[in-house]
C-alpha positions in Angstrom: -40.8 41.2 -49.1 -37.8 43.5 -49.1 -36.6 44.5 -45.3 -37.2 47.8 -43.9 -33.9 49.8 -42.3 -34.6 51.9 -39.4 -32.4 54.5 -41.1 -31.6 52.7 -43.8 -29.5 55.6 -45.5 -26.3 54.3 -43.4 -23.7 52.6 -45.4 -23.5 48.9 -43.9 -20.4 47.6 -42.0 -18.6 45.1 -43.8 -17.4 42.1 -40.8 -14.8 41.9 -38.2 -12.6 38.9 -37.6 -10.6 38.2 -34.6 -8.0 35.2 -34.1 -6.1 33.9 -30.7 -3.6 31.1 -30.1 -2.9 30.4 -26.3 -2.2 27.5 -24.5 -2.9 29.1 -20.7 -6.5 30.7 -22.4 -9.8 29.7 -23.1 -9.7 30.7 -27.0 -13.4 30.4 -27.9 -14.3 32.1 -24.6 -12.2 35.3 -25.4 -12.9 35.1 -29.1 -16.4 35.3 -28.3 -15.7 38.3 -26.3 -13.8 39.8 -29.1 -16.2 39.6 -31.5 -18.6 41.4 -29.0 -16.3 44.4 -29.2 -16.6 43.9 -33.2 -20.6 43.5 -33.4 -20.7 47.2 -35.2 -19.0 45.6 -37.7 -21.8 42.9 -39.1 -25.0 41.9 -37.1 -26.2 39.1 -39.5 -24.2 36.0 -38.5 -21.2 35.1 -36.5 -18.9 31.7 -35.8 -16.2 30.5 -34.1 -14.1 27.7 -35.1 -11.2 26.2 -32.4 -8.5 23.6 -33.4 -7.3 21.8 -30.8 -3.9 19.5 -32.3 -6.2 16.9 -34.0 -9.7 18.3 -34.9 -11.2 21.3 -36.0 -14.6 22.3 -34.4 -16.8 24.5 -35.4 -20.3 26.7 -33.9 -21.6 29.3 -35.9 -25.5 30.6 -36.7 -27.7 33.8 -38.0 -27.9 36.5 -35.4 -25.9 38.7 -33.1 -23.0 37.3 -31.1 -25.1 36.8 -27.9 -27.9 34.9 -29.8 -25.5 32.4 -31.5 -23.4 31.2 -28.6 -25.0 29.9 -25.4 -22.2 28.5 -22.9 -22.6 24.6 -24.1 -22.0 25.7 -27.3 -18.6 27.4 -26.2 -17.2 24.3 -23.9 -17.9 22.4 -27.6 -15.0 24.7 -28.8 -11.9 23.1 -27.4 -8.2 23.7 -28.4 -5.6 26.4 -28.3 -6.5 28.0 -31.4 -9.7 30.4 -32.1 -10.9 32.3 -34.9 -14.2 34.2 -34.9 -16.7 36.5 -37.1 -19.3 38.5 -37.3 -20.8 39.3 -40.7 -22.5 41.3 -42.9 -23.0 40.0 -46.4 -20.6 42.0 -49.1 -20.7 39.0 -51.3 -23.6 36.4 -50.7 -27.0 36.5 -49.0 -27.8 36.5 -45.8 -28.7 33.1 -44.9 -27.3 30.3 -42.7 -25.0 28.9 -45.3 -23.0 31.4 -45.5 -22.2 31.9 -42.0 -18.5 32.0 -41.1 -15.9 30.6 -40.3 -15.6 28.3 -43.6 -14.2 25.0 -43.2 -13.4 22.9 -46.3 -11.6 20.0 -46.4 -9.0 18.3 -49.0 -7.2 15.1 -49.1 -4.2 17.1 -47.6 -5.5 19.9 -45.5 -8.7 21.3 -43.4 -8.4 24.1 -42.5 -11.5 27.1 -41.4 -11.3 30.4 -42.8 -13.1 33.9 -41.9 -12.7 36.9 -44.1 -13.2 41.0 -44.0 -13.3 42.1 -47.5 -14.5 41.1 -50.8 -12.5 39.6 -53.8 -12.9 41.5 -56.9 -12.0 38.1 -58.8 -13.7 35.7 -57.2 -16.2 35.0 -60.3 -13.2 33.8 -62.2 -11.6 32.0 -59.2 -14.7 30.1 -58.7 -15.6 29.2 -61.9 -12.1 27.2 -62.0 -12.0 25.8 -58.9 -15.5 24.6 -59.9 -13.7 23.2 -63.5 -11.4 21.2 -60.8 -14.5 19.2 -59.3 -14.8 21.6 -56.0 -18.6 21.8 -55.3 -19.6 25.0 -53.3 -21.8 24.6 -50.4 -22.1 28.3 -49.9 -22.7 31.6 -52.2 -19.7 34.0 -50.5 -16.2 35.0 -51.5 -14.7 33.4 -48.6 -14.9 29.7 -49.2 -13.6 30.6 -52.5 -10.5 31.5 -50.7 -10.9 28.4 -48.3 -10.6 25.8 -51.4 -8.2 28.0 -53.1 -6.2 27.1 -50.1 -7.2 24.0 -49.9 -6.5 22.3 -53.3 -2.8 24.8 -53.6 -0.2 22.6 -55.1 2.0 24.0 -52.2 2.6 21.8 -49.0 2.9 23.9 -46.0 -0.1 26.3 -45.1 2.5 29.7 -45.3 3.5 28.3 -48.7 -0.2 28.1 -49.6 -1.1 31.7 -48.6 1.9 32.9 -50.3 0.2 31.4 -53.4 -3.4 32.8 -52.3 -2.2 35.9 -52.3 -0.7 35.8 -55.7 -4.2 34.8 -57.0 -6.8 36.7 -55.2 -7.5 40.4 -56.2 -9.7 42.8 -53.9 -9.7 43.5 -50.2 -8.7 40.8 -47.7 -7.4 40.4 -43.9 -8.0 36.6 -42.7 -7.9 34.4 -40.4 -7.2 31.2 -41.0 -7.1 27.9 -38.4 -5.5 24.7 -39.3 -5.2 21.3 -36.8 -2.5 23.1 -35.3 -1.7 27.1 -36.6 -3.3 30.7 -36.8 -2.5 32.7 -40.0 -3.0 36.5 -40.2 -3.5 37.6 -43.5 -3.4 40.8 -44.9 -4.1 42.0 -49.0 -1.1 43.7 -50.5 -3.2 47.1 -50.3 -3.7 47.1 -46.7 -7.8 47.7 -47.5 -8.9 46.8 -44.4 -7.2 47.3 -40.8 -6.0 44.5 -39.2 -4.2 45.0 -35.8 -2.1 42.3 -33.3 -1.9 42.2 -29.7 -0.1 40.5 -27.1 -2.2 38.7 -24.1 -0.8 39.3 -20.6 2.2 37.5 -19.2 0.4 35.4 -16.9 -1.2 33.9 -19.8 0.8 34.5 -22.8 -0.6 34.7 -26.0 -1.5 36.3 -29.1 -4.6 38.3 -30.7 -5.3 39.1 -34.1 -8.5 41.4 -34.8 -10.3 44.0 -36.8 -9.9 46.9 -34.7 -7.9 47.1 -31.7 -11.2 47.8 -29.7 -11.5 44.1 -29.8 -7.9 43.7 -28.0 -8.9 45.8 -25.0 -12.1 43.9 -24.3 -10.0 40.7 -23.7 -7.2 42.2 -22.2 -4.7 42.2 -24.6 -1.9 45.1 -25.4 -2.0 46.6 -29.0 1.8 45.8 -31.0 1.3 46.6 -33.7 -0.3 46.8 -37.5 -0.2 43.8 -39.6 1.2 45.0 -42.6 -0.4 45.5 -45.8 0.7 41.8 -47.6 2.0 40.3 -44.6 1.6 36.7 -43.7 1.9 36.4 -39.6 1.8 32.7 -38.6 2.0 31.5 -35.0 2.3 28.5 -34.1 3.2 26.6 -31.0 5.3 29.6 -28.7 6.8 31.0 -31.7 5.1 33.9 -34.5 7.1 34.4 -37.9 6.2 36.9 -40.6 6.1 35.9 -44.1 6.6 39.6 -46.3 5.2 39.7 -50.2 8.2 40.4 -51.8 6.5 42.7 -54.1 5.2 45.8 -53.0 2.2 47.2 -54.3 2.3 50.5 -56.3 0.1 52.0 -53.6 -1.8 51.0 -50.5 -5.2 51.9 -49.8 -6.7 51.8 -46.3 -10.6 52.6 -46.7 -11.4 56.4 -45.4 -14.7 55.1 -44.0 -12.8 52.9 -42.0 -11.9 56.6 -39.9 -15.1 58.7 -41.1 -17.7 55.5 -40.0 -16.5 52.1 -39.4 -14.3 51.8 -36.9 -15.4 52.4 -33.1 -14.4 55.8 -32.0 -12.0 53.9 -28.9 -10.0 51.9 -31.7 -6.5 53.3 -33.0 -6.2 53.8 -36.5 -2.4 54.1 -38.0 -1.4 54.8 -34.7 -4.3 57.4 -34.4 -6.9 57.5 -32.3 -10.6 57.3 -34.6 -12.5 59.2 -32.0 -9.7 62.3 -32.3 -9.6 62.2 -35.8 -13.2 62.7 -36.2 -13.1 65.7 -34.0 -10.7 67.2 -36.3 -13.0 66.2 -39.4 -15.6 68.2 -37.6 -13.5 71.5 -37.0 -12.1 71.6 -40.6 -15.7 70.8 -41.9 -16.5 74.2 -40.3 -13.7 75.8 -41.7 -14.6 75.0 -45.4 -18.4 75.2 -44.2 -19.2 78.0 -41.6 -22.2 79.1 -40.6 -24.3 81.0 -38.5 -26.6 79.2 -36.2 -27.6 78.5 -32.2 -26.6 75.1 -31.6 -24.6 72.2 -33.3 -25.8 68.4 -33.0 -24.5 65.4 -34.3 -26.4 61.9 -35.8 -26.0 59.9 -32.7 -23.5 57.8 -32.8 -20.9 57.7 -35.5 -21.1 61.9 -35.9 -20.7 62.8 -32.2 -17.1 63.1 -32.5 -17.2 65.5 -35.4 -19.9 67.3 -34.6 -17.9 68.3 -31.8 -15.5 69.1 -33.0 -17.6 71.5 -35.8 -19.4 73.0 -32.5 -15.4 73.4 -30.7 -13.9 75.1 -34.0 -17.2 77.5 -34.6 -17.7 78.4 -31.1 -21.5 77.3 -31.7 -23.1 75.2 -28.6 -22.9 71.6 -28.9 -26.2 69.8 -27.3 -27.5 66.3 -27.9 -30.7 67.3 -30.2 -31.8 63.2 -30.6 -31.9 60.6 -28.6 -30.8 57.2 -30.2 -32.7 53.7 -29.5 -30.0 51.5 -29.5 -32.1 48.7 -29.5 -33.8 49.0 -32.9 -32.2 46.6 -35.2 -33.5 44.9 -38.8 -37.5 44.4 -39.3 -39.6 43.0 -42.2 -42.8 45.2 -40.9 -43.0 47.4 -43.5 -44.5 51.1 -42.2 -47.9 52.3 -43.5 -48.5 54.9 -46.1 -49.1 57.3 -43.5 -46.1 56.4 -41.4 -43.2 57.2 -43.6 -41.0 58.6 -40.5 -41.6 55.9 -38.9 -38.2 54.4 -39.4 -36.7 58.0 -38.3 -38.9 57.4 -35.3 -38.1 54.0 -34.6 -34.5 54.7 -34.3 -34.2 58.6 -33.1 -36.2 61.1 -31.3 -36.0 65.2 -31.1 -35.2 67.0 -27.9 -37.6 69.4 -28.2 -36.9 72.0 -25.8 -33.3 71.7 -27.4 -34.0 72.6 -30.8 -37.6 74.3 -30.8 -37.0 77.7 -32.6 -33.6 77.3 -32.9 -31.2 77.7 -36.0 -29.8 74.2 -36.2 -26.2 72.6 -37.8 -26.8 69.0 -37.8 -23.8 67.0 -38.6 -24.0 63.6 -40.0 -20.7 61.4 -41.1 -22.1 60.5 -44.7 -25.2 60.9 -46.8 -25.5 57.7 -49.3 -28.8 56.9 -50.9 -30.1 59.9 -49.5 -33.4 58.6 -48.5 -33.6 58.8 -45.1 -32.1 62.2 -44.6 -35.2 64.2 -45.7 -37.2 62.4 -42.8 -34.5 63.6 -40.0 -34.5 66.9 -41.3 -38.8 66.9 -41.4 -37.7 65.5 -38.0 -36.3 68.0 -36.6 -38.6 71.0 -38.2 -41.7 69.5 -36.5 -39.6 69.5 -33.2 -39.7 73.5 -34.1 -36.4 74.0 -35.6 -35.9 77.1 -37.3 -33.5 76.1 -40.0 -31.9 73.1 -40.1 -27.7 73.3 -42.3 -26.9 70.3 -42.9 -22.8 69.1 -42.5 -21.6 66.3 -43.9 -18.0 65.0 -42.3 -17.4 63.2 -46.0 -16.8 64.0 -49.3 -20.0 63.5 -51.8 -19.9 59.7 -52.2 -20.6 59.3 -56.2 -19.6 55.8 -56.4 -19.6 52.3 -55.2 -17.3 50.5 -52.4 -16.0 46.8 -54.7 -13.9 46.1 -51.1 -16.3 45.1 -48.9 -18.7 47.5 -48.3 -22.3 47.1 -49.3 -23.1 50.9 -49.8 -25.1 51.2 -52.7 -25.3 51.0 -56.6 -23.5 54.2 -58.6 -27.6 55.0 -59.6 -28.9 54.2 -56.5 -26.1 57.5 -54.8 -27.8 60.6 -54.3 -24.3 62.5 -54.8 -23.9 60.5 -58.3 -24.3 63.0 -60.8 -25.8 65.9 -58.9 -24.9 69.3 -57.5 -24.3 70.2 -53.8 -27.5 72.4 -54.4 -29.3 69.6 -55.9 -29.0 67.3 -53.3 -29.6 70.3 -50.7 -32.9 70.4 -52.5 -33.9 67.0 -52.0 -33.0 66.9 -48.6 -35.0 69.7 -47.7 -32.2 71.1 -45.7 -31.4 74.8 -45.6 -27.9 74.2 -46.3 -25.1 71.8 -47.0 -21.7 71.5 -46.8 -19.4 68.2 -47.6 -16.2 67.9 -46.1 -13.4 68.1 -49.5 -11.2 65.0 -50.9 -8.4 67.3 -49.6 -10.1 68.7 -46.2 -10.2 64.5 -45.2 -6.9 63.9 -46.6 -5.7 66.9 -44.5 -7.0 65.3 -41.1 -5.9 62.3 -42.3 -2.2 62.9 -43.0 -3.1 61.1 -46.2 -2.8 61.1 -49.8 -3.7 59.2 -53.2 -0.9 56.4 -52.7 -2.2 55.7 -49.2 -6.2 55.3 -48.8 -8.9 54.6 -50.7 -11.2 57.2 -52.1 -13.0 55.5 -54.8 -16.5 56.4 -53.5 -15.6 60.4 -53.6 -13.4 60.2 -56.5 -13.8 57.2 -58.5 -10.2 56.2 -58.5 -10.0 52.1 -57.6 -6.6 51.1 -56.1 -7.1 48.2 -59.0 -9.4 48.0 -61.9 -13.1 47.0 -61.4 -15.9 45.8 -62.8 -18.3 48.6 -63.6 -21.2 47.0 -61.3 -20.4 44.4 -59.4 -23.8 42.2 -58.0 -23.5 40.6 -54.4 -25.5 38.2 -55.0 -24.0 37.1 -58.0 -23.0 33.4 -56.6 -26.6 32.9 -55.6 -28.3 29.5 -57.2 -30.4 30.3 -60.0 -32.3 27.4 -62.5 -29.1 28.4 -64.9 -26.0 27.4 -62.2 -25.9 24.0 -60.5 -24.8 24.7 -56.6 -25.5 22.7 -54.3 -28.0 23.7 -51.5 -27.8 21.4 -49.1 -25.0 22.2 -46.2 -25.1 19.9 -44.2 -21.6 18.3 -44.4 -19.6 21.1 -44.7 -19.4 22.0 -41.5 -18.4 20.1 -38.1 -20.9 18.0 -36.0 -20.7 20.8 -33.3 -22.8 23.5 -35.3 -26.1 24.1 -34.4 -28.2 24.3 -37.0 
């Protein structure tokens, strides 16, 4: 039975990694709060894996970060060193097996691995690590990356990253955890953000995370970007950078990572998300006006910009639905005569707000365009007079190969379609997407630095045409191994 998405129109977060060396710290324990600052970021499974000198140990399980770690679980995860993740799948299914951090062992090296991204070449990479003998015990990208590691004819574990990152195409940042070092690692394109922080004095030392919202939880004061193709190891006191000598023709920080991903409180290129959004909203009025009594945004992700819309126009801003923020994934599927019942699940209309009202609703991105028409019907039968539609994105007209499960190039509303077409379908009165140029305005960006590919069509590198997630997944035709359980330490709960 396929699952049902309250609001299943939203483009799906991709995972957030976070990764901590400190001898005066419990690790796990402040990984574990780190990934609670990261949960927007995946909601299927999260991990931790700790090293402590001599052993590397290892809990992770399906399900949010508070239903995966209980406090035995985190007094299993001894050492100095931490990595953590929370996932949603990109490339695999969502099942227990692929779960992260991977940890794969060779005759030289083990070493635990947890990845943001997706590897455009994995296929091939797979296929010949599988001609070597390797036997895959999972159906993801990432423990492709783990044995590629692994079994590198180079010694050290900076030399072996250096050689990684010669061989992997696609977005990456990592963290990896050996006996006895962290590794920060970072694609040459700089896909997606990857931040370090410092702990405070009294106990010193470092942080490595997806968004710097993740720092702040656990204390920790924001340094700086890891580079795009930058290797950051620490180990013992000491942190070295390892630079790829080559520099890529351009580098390509997703958009969505400002229009949707990232929490509004997380800094961005030395910019703050939640004030860049604002300013997404006032230049989406400036390409879009229009007359009307009151601006609201989808709750939460387009609060930001449609204040800033509502600041720019002079229009009201008023919260016109409330959001349950405790509706997550169900496999109850709604009856015939329930088909808002997803809309309902997840948002209600402030009646006495909208009722007769001419209405701007702003909304950060429109996708498979599915659920839209049932927040607009929404809103109507809470009175609305008209209902414009803004849209604080460009049309997106094709898919994310980086690690963002949005949607197939047939299955995009915007994919070959008008403005007025989709306005149709939608049922909205009007509609107005922020341009390519309006975002690259706000963002102080251009071609050579962020990716566009879902507006545009323009890939940072080459692509396959239609790329399947579940590609690795056994079938009678590939022999993968299903059973787990040796793969992973004695200390995960199953």
């Amino acid at each position: 039975m396929a699952s049902f998405l309250p609001y299943g129109d939203s483009l799906h977060e991709e995972c957030g990694v976070v990764g901590l060396r400190s001898s005066d710290n419990d690790v796990a324990r402040l990984a574990f709060f780190g990934l609670f600052a990261l949960q927007h970021r995946g909601q299927e499974s999260a991990g931790i894996a700790s090293a402590d000198g001599s052993e590397i140990h290892i809990v992770s399980n399906m399900g949010l970060v508070n239903q995966v770690f209980r406090e035995e679980d985190l007094e299993q995860l001894v050492g100095n060193i931490a990595i953590g993740h929370t996932r949603y799948s990109t490339t695999g299914s969502s099942t227990e097996k692929n779960a992260q951090p991977c940890l794969v062992h060779s005759p030289d090296i083990s070493l635990a691995v947890g990845h943001n991204g997706n590897i455009t070449n994995a296929q091939a990479l797979r296929t010949e690590l599988i001609e070597q003998g390797i036997v895959f015990r999972s159906t993801n990208d990432t423990e492709v990356i783990a044995h590629l590691l692994a079994c590198s004819p180079a010694s050290s574990i900076e030399e072996r990253c250096q050689y990684a990152m010669k061989r992997l195409q696609g977005a990456y940042s990592l963290v990896i955890l050996t006996k006895d070092k962290l590794v920060a690692m970072r694609d040459p394109m700089g896909v997606r953000p990857f931040s370090l922080g410092k702990l405070p004095a009294d106990k010193p030392g470092w942080v490595v995370a997806s968004e710097t919202c993740a720092l702040d939880h656990i204390g920790a004061v924001y340094e700086r970007d890891i580079d795009p193709g930058e290797i950051v190891v620490f180990e013992h006191e000491s942190v070295h950078s390892i630079r790829s000598p080559q520099k890529p023709v351009k580098t390509a920080l997703c958009s969505f990572e400002h229009i949707y991903f990232s929490r509004p409180d997380s800094i961005l290129e030395n910019s703050s998300v939640y004030m860049l959004r604002r300013q997404m909203g006032a230049r989406l009025f400036r390409e879009h006006p229009v007359s009307a009594d009151v601006v609201i945004g989808i709750p939460d992700s387009a609060t930001p910009a449609a204040e800033g819309f509502a600041q720019e126009s002079g229009i009201p801003y008023s919260q016109g639905l409330t959001k349950n923020r405790y509706v997550g994934r169900t496999f109850i599927q709604p009856d015939q005569g329930l088909r808002d019942l997803g809309v309902r699940m997840k948002f209600n209309p402030l009646t006495d707000v909208l009722k007769g009202k001419k209405i701007v609703v702003v909304d950060d991105s429109i996708v498979r365009g599915t659920t839209t028409p049932h927040v607009i019907n929404l809103l109507r039968k809470a009175g609305a007079k008209e209902v414009h539609l803004r849209v604080c994105a460009p049309p997106i007209r094709f898919p994310c190969h980086f690690g963002v499960d949005m949607a197939t190039r047939k299955e995009l509303i915007a994919n070959q379609r008008t403005v007025s077409e989709v306005q149709a379908l939608v049922g909205a009165d009007s509609l107005g997407y922020l341009s390519v140029e309006g975002l690259h305005s706000v963002l102080g960006a251009g071609v050579d630095t962020h990716c566009d590919a879902c507006f545009t069509g323009d890939y940072p590198i080459p692509v396959q045409l239609e790329m399947d997630k579940l590609a690795f997944e056994p079938t009678p035709s590939r022999n993968i191994t299903e059973d787990g359980q040796d793969w992973r330490n004695q200390t995960q709960r199953r």
